[in-house]
C-alpha positions in Angstrom: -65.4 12.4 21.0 -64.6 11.1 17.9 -67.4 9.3 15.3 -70.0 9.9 17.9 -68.2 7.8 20.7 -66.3 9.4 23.9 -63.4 8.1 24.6 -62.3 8.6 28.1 -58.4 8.5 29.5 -58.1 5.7 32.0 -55.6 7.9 33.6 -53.8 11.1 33.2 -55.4 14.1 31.1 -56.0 14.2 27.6 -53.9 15.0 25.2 -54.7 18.2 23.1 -57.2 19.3 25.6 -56.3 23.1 26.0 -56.1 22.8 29.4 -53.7 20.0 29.6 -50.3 21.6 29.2 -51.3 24.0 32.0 -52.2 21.0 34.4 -49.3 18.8 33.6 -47.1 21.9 34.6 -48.7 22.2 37.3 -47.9 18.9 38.4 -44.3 19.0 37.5 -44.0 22.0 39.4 -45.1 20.5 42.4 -43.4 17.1 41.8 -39.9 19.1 41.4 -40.6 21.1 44.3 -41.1 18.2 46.5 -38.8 16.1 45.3 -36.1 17.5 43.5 -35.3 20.8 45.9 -34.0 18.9 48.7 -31.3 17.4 46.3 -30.6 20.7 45.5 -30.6 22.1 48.5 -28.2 19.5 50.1 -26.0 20.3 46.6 -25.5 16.9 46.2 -27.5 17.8 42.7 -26.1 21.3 41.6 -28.0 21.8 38.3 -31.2 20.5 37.5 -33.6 22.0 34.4 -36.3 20.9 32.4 -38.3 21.4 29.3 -41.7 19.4 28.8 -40.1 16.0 29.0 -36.4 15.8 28.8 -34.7 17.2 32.2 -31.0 17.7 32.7 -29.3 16.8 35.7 -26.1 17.7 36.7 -24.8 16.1 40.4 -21.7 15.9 42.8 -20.9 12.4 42.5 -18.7 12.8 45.5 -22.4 13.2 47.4 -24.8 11.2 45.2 -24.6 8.4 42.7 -26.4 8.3 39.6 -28.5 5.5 40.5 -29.4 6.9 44.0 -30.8 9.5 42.0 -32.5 7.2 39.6 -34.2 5.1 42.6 -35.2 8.3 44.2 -37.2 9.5 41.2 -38.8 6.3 40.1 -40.2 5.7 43.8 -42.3 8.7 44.1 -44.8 8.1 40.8 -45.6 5.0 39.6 -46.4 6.4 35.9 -43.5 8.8 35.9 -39.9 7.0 34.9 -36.5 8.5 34.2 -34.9 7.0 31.9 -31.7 8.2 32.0 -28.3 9.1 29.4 -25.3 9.5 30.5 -22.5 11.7 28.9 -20.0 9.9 27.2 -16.6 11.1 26.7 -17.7 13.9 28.9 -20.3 15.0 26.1 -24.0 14.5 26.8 -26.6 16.4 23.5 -29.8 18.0 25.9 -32.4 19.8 23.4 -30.4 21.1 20.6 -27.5 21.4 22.4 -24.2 19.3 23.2 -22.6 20.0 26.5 -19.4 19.3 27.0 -17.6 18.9 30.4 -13.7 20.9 30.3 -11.6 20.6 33.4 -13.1 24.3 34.8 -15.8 24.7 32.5 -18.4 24.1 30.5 -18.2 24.4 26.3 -21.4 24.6 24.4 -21.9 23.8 20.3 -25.3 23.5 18.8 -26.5 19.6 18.5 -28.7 18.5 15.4 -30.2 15.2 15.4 -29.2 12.7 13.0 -32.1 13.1 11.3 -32.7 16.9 11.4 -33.0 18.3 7.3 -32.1 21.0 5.8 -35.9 21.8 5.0 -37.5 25.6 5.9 -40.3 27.1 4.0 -39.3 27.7 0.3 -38.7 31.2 -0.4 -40.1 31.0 -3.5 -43.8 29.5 -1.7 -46.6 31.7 -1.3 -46.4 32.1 2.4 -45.8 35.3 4.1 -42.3 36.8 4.3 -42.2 36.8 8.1 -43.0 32.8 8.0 -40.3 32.3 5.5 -37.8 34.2 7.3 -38.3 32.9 11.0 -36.9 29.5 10.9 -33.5 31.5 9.9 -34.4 34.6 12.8 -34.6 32.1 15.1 -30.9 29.8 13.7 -28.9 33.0 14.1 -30.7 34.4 17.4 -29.2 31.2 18.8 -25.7 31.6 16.9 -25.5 34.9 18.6 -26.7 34.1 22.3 -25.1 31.2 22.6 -21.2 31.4 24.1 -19.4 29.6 20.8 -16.0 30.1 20.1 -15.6 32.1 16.6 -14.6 29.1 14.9 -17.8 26.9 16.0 -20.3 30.3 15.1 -18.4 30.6 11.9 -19.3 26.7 11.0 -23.2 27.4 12.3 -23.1 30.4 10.0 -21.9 28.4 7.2 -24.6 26.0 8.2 -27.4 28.3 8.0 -26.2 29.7 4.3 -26.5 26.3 3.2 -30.0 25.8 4.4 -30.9 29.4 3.0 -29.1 28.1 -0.5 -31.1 24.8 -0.7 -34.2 26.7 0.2 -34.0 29.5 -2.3 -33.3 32.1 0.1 -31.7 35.3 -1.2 -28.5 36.0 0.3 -29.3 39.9 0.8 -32.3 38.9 2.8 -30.1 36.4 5.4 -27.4 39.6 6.0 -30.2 41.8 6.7 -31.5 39.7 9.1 -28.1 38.9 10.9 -27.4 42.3 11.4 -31.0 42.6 12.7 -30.2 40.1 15.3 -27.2 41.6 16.3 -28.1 45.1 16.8 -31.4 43.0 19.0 -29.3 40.9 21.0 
């Protein structure tokens, strides 16, 4: 309801309903299980993971084609359409990651979006210590469970120094937190 009219979703739930994260999980559940398990089970898809709405998919093209796989999935719901990316160069970005494909194996780096800043809380705000310091918990409990060669954590580390610089963030306070993380991890 919004300026004493109710507006009503012609389909779907509504958005920021409390309830409505819950259901539409619910329903992705079952729509994976359904449809996406038999893929899996045949291993002609051998990796398959999602979060909210982006969904990675990784498949034997010796068993399946990319557009079989498209075809399948746009068939079963009529409101529900994959829109697919392809890696290029063997290099596809999923989340905040980039995922590249070696010859036997897989190499991770962290992926920012062209338009991701350099912007955390201030330190010098009036906000509480623990707000100003998670956005830089949760950059180096990432450096530090992800698998990155020591040259590719050294750059993320120089990465998350500079956003601590620009931010006002003392120096002492960022160590004490990585070697917080590192004792956690």
């Amino acid at each position: 309801m919004f300026q004493q009219k109710v507006y009503q979703p012609e389909q779907g739930i509504s958005m920021g309903s409390p309830i409505s994260s819950l259901i539409a999980e619910i329903f992705l559940q079952n729509y994976e299980d359904t449809n996406v398990k038999q893929f899996l089970e045949l291993k002609s898809i051998t990796f398959y993971v999602g979060y909210v709405d982006d969904i990675l998919i990784i498949f034997d093209k010796t068993k399946i084609s990319p557009r079989t796989i498209n075809t399948h999935i746009n068939k079963i719901h009529n409101n529900i359409k994959l829109n697919p990316t392809y890696d290029e160069h063997r290099s596809i970005n999923f989340l905040d990651l980039t995922l590249r494909h070696q010859q036997t194996k897989l190499d991770i780096d962290i992926y920012r979006k062209p338009t991701t800043t350099d912007t955390t809380i201030n330190f010098l705000s009036n906000h509480p210590i623990e707000q100003k310091m998670a956005a830089f918990r949760s950059h180096i409990t990432r450096m530090h469970s992800l698998p990155l060669n020591p040259d590719k954590k050294q750059k993320e580390w120089d990465i998350i120094q500079l956003i601590a610089r620009n931010n006002n963030f003392p120096k002492h306070l960022l160590q004490k937190l990585i070697t917080q993380c590192e004792i956690s991890l």
